[in-house]
MARMIVEX-38933 format. One record per atom (N, C-alpha, C, O): residue in three letters; x, y, z. Coordinates in steps of 0.2 Angstrom, whole numbers, padded with zeros to 4 digits, always signed. Atoms other than C-alpha are relative to their C-alpha. Layout:
AlaXYZ;...
This chain:
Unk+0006+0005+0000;Unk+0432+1320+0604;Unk+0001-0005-0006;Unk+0000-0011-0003;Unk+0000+0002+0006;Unk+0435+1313+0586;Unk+0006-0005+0003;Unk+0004-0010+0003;Unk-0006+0003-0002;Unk+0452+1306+0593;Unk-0003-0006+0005;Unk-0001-0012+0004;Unk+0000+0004-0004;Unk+0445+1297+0606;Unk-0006-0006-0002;Unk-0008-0011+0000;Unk+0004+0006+0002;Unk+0433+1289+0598;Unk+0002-0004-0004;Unk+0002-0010-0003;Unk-0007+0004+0002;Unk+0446+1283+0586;Unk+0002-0004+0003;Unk+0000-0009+0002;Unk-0003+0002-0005;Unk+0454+1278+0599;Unk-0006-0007+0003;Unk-0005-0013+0002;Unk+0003+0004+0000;Unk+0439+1268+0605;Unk-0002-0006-0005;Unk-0003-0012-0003;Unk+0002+0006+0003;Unk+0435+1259+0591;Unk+0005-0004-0004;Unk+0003-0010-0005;Unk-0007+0002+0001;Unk+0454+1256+0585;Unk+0001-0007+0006;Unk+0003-0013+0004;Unk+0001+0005-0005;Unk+0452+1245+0601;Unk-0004-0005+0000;Unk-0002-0011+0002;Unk+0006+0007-0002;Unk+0437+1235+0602;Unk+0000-0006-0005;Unk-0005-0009-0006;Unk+0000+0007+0002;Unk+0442+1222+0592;Unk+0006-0004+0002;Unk+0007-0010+0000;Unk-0005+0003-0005;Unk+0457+1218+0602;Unk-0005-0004+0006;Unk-0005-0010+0007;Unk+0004+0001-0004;Unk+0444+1218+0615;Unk-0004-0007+0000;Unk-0004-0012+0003;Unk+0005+0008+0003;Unk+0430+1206+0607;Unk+0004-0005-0001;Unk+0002-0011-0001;Unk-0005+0008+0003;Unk+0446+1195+0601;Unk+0001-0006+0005;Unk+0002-0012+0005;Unk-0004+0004-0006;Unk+0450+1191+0619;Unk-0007-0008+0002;Unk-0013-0008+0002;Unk+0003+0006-0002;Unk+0445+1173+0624;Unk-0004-0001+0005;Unk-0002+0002+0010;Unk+0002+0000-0005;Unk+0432+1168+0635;Unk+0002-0003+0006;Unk+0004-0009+0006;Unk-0002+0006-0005;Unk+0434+1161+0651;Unk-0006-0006+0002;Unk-0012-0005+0000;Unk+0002+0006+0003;Unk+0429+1144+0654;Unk-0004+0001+0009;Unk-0001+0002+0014;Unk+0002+0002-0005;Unk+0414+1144+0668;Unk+0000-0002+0005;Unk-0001-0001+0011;Unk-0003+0008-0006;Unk+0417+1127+0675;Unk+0004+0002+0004;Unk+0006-0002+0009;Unk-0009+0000-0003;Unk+0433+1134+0681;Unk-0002+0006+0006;Unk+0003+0008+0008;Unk+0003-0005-0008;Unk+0423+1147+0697;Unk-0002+0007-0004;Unk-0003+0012+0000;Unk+0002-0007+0005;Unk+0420+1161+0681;Unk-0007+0001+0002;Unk-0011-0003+0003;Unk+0007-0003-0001;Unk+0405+1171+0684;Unk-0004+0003-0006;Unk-0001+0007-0010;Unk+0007+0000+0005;Unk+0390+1172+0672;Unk-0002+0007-0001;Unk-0008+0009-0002;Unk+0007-0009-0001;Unk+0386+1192+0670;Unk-0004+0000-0007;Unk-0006+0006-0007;Unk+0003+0000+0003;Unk+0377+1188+0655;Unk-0008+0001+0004;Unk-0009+0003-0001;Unk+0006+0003-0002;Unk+0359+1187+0664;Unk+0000+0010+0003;Unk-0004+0014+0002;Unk+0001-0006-0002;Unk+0365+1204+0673;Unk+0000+0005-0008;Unk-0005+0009-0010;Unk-0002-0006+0005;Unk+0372+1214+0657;Unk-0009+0000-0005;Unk-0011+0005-0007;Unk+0006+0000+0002;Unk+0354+1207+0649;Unk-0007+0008+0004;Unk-0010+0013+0001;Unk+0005-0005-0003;Unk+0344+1218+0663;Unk+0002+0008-0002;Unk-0002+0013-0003;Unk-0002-0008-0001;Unk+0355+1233+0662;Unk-0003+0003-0007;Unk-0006+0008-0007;Unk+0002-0002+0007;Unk+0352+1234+0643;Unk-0006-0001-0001;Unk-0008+0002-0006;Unk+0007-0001+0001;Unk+0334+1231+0644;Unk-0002+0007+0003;Unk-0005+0011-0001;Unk+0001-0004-0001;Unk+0334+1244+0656;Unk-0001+0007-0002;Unk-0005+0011+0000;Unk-0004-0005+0002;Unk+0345+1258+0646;Unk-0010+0000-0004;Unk-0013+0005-0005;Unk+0004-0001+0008;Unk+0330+1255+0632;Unk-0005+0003+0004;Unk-0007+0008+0003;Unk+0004-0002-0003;Unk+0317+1256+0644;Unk+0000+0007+0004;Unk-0005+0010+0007;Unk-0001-0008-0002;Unk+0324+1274+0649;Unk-0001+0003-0006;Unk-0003+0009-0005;Unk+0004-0003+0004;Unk+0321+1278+0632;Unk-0008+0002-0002;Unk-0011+0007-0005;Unk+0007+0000+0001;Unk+0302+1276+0633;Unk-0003+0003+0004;Unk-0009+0004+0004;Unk+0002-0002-0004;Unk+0300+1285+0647;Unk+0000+0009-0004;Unk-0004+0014-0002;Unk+0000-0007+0004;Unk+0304+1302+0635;Unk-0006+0001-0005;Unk-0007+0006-0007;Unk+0007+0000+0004;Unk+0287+1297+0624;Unk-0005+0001+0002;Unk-0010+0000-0002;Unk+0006-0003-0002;Unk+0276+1304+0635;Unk+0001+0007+0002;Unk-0004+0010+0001;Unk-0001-0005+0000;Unk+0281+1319+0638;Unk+0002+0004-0008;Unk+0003+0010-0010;Unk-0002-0005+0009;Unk+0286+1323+0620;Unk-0007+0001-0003;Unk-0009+0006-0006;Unk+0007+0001+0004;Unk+0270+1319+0613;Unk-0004+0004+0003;Unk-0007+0007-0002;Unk+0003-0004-0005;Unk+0262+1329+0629;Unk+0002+0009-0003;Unk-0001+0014-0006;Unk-0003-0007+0004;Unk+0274+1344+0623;Unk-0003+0001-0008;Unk-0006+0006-0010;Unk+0004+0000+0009;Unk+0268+1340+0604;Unk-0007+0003+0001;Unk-0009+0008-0002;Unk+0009-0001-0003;Unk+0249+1341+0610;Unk+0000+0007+0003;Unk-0004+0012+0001;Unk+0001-0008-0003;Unk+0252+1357+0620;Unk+0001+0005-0006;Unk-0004+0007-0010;Unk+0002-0002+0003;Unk+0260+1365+0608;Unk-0005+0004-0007;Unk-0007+0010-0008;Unk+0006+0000+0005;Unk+0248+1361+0594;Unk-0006+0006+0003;Unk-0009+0010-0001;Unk+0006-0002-0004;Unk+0235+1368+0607;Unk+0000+0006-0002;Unk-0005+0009-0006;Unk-0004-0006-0002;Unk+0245+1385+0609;Unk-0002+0003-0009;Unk-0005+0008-0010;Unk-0002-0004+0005;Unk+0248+1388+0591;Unk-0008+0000-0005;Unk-0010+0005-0009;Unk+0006-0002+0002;Unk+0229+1383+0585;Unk-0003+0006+0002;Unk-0005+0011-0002;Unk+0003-0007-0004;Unk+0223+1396+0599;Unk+0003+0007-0003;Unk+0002+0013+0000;Unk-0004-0007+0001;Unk+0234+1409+0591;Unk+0000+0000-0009;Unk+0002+0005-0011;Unk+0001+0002+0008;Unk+0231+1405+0571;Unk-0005-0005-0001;Unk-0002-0011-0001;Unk+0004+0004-0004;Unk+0213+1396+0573;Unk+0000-0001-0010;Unk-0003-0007-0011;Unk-0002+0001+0006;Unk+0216+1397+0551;Unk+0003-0006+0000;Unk-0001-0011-0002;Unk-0007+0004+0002;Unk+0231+1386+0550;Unk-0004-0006+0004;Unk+0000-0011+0003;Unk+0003+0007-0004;Unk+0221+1371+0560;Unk+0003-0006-0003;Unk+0007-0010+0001;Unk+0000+0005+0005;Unk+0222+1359+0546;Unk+0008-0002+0001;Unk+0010-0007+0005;Unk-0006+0001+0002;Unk+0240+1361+0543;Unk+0003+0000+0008;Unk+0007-0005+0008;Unk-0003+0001-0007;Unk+0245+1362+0563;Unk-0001-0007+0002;Unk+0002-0011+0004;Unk+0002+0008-0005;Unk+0235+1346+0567;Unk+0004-0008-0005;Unk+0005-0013-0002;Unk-0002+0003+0002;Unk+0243+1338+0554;Unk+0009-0003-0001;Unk+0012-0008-0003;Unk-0007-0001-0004;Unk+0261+1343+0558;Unk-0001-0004+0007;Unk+0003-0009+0008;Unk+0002+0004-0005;Unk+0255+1335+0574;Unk-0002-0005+0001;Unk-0002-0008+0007;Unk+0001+0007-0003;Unk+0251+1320+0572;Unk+0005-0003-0004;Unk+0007-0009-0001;Unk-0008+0001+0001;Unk+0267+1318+0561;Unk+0005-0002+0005;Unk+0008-0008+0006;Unk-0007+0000-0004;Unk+0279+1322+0574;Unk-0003-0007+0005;Unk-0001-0013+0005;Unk+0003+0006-0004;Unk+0268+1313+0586;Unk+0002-0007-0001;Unk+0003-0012+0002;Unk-0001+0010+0002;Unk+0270+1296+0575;Unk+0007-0001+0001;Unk+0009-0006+0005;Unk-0006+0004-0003;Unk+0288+1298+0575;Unk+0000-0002+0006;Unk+0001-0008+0008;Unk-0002+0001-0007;Unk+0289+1301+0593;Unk-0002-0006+0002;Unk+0002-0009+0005;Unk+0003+0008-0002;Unk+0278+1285+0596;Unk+0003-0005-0001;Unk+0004-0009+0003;Unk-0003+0006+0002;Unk+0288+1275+0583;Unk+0005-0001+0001;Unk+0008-0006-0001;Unk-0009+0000-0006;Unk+0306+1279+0593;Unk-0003-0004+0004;Unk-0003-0010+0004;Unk+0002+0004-0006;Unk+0297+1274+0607;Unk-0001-0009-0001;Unk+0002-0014+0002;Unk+0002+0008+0003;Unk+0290+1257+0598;Unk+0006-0003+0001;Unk+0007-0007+0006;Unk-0006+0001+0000;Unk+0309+1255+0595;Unk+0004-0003+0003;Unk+0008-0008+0002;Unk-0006+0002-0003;Unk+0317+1255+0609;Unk-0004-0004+0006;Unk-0001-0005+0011;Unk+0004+0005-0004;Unk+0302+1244+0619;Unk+0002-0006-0003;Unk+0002-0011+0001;Unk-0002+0004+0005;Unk+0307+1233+0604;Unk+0008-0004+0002;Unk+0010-0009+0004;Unk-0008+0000-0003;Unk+0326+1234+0608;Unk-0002-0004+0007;Unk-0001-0010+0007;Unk-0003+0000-0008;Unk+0324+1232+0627;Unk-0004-0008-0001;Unk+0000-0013+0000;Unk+0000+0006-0002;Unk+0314+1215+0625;Unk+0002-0006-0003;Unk+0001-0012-0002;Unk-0005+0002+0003;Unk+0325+1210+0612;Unk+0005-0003+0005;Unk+0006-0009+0007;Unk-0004+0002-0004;Unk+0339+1211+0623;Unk-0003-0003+0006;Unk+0001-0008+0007;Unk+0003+0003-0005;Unk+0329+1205+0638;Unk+0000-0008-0001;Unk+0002-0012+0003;Unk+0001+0009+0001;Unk+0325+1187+0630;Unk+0001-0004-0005;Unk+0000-0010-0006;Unk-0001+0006+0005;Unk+0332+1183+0613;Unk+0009+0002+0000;Unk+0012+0000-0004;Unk-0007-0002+0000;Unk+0351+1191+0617;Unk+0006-0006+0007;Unk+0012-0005+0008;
């Protein structure tokens, strides 16, 4: 695994080096597609922020109901994770209309 990612990155600047071709000349534009695909990729990230959080809330539920002591400390570990989980989310909503309209 380690090799090939050497391998990959050993590469990609040969790759990047290479010259673009010149439009005018019958060259095609994938610029506007490669835009959606990566809006897309990000926007399958945000699709995992409701079910984590869903999971996070159950949990919490679970572990109140079974140590109704610990409340303070459960709900606050919950609403922790919870932010992360939202603010990954934030991120890659951020990411996808990045790439969508300023890349």
């Amino acid at each position: 695994m380690t090799l090939a990612v050497v391998a990959v990155l050993a590469l990609t600047n040969t790759a990047l080096a290479q010259g673009g071709e010149d439009l005018a000349a019958g060259g095609i534009d994938f610029t506007p597609l490669a835009k959606g695909i990566g809006a897309g990729f990000a926007g399958l990230a945000v699709i995992g922020g409701g079910p984590g959080v869903g999971r996070i809330g159950g949990a919490a539920c679970e572990a109140v109901a079974r140590q109704p002591e610990a409340s303070g400390t459960i709900f606050t570990n919950m609403i922790i994770t919870a932010g992360m989980v939202e603010g990954a989310t934030l991120f890659a909503v951020l990411v996808g209309l990045l790439a969508l309209f300023l890349i």
